[in-house]
N, C-alpha and C positions, 0 to 999 in steps of 0.2 A: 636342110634341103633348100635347093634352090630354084626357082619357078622363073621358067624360059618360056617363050612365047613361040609360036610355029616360024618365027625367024632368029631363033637363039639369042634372044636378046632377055636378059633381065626385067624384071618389068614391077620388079619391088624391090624395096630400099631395107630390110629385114626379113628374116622370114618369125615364123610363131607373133604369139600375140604382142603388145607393144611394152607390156610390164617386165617379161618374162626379156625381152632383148634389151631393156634400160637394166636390168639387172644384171645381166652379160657383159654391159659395155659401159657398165659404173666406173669401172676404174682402167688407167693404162700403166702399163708398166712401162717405160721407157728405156728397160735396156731391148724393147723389140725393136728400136728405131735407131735411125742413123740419126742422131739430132747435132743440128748443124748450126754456126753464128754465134751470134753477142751474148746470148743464153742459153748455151746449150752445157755452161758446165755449172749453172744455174739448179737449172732441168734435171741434168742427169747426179747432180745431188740430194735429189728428192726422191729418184728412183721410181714412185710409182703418183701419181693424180689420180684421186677420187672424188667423186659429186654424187649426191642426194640425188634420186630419181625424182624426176618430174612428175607433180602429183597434179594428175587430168581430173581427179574424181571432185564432186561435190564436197566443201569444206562444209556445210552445212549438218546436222545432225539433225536422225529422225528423230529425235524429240524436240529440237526447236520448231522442223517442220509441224511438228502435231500439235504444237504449243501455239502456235500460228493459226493452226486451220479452228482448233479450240474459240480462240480469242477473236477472230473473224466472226467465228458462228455464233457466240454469244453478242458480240456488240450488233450480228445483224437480226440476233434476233430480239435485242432490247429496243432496237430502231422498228419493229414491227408493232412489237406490245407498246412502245410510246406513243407511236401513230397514230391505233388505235384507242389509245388513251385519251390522245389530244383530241380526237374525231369526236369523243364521249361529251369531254368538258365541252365543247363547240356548240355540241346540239345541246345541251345543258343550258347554258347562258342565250341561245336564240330564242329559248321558249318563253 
């Protein structure tokens, strides 16, 4: 499908979502084209070029993430109990 605007003009570069049209448009074949120049009987010996979709998504894993928030929350919460530890010895030694 393709979405025109109230003066017939295109107004997107794909239609559907953006994985599903990297996956339609992974590979060319090149006998669809006239390939023409210093490469073209390069080209047209390989018949078709393919590429790996481009991965937009977070490389990160939710267990690193949660291994993160873990180890955050621990060292912030040993920086609380020291605190108040140091607070203790303080009034200890003033007395």
């Amino acid at each position: 499908m393709i979405d025109k605007n109230d003066a017939g003009l295109i107004t997107n570069n794909w239609s559907d979502a953006v994985i599903p049209y990297q996956k339609r448009t992974c590979t060319i074949s090149w006998d669809d084209f006239d390939v023409r120049g210093l490469g073209a009987a390069a080209v047209m010996r390989e018949k078709t070029t393919s590429w790996r979709r481009v991965v937009e998504e977070t490389q990160v894993s939710n267990t690193v993430i949660l291994a993160s928030l873990v180890t955050t929350g621990a060292a912030f919460l040993a920086g609380i109990l020291y605190r108040d530890t140091l607070k203790k010895v303080l009034k200890q030694r003033s007395i």
